[in-house]
Z-matrix of the N, CA and C atoms (Angstrom, degrees):
N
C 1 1.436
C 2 1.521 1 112.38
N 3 1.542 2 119.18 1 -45.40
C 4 1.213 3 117.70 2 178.33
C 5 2.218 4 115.57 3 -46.34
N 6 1.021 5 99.79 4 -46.39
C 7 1.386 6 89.70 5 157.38
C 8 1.135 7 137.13 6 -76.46
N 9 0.593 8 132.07 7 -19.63
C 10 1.526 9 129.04 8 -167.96
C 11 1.731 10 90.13 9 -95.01
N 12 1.703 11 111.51 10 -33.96
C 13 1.842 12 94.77 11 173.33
C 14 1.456 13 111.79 12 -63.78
N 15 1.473 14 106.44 13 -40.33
C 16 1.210 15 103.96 14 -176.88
C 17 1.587 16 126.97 15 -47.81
N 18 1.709 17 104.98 16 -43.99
C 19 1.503 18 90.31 17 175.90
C 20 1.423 19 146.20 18 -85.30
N 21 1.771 20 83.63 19 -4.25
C 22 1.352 21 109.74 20 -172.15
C 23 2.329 22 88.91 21 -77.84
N 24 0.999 23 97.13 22 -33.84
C 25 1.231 24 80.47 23 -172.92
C 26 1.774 25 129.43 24 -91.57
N 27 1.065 26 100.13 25 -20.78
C 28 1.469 27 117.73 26 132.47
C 29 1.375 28 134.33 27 -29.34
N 30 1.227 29 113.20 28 -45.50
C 31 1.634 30 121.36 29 -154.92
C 32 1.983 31 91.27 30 -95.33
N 33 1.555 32 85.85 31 -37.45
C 34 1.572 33 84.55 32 -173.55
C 35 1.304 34 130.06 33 -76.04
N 36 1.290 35 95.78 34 10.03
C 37 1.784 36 111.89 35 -176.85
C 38 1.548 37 105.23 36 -114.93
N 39 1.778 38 110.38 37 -5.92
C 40 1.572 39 113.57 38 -179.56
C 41 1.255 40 106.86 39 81.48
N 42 1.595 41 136.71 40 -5.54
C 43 1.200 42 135.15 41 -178.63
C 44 1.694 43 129.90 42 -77.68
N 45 1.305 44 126.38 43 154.73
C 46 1.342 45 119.09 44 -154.65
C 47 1.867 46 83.48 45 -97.95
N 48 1.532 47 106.87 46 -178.86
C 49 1.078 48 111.70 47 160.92
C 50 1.911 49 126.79 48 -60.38
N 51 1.358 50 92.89 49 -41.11
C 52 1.501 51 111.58 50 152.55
C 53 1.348 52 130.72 51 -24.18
N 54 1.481 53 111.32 52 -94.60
C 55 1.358 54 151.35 53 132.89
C 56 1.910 55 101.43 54 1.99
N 57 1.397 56 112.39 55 -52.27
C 58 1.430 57 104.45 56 172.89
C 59 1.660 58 130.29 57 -99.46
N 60 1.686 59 98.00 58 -11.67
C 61 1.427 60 90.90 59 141.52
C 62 1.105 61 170.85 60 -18.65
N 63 1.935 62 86.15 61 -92.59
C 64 1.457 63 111.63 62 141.27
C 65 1.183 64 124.50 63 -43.96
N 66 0.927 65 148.56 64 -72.07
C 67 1.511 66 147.32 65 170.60
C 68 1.318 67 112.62 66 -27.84
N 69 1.368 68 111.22 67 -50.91
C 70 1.763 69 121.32 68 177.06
C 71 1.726 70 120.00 69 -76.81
N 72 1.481 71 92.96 70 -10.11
C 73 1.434 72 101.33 71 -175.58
C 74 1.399 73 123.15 72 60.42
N 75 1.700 74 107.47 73 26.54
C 76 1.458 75 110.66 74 152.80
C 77 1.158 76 137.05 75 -101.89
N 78 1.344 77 143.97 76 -162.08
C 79 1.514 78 139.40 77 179.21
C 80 1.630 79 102.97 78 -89.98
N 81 0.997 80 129.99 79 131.43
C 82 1.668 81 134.01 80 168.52
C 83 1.722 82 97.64 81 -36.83
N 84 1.009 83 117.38 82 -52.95
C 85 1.983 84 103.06 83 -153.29
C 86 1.368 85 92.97 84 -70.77
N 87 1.869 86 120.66 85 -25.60
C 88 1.601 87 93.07 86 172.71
C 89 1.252 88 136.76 87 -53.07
N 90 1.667 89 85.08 88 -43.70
C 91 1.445 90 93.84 89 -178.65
C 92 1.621 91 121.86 90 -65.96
N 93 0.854 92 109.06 91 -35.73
C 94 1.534 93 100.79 92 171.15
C 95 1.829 94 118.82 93 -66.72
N 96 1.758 95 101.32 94 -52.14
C 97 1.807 96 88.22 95 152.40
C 98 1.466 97 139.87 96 -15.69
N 99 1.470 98 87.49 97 -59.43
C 100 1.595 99 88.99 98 -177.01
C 101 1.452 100 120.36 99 -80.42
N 102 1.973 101 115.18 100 -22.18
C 103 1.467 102 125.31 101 161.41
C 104 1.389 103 101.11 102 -26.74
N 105 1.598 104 107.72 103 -78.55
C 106 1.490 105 127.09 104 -140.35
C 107 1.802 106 99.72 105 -89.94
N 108 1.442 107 92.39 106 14.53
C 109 1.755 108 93.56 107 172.49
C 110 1.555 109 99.49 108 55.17
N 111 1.206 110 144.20 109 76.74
C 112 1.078 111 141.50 110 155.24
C 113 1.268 112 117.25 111 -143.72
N 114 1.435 113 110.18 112 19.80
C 115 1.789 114 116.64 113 152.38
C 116 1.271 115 118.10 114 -157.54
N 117 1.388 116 141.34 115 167.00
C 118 1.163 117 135.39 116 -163.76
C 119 1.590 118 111.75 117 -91.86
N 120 1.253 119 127.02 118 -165.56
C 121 1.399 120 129.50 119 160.11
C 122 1.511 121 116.76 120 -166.63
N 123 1.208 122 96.90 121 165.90
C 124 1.605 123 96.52 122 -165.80
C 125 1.590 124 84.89 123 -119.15
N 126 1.686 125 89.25 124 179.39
C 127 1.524 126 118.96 125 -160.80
C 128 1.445 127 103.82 126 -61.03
N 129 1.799 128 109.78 127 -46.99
C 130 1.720 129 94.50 128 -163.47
C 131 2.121 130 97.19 129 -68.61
N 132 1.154 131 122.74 130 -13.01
C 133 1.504 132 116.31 131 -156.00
C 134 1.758 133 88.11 132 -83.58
N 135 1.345 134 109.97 133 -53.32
C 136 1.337 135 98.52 134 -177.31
C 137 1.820 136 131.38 135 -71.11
N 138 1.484 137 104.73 136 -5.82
C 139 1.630 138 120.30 137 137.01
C 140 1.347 139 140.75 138 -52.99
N 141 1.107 140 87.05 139 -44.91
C 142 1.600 141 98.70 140 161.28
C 143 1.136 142 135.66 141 -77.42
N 144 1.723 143 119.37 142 -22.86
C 145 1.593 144 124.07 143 159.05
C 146 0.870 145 109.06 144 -89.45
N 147 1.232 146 139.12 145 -12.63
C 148 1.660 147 133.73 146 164.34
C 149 1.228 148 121.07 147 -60.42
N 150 1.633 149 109.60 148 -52.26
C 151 1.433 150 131.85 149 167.78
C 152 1.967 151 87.20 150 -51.30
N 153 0.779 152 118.02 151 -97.89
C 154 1.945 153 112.76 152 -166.70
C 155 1.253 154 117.98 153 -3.52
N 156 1.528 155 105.64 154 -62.61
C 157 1.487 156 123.46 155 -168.89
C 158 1.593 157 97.83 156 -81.76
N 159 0.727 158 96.56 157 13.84
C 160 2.248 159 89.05 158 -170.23
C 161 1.250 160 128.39 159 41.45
N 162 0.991 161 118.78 160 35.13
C 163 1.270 162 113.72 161 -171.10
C 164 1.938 163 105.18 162 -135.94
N 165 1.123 164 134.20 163 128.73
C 166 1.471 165 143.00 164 176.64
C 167 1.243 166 103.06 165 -33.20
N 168 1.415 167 99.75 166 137.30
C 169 1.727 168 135.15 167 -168.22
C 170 2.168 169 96.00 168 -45.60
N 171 1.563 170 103.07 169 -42.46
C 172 1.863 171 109.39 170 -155.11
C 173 1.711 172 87.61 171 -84.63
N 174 1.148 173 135.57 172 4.55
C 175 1.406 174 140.10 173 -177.78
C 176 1.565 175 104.61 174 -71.33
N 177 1.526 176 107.85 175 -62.96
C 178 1.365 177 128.67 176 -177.24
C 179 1.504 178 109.83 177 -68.13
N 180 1.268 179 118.30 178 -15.58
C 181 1.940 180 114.70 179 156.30
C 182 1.185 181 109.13 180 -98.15
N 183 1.268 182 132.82 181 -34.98
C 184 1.263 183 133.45 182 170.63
C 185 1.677 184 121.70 183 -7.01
N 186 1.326 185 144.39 184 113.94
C 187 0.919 186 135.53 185 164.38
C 188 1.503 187 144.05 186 -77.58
């Protein structure tokens, strides 16, 4: 679920994978890593894209 919130919430802000990085203050290939589920993440990283997208950390697991 965390991906698929992620891109859905992404997309709805018009933002690139990039674009939510920066904002999150991570590297682009993470962020796409973690899109395409092909690496894990910990608590402070998924704080920090929550914080981007504005929306609470349990949003982005949310099912």
């Amino acid at each position: 679920m965390l991906a698929t919130n992620l891109i859905r919430l992404r997309a709805a802000r018009g933002w690139s994978q990039e674009a939510l990085a920066l904002e999150a203050g991570l590297h682009r290939t993470f962020v796409a890593h973690v899109e395409r589920q092909a690496r894990n993440i910990s608590l402070d990283n998924l704080e920090r894209l929550a914080r981007a997208l504005d929306v609470a950390p349990y949003r982005l697991l949310k099912a």
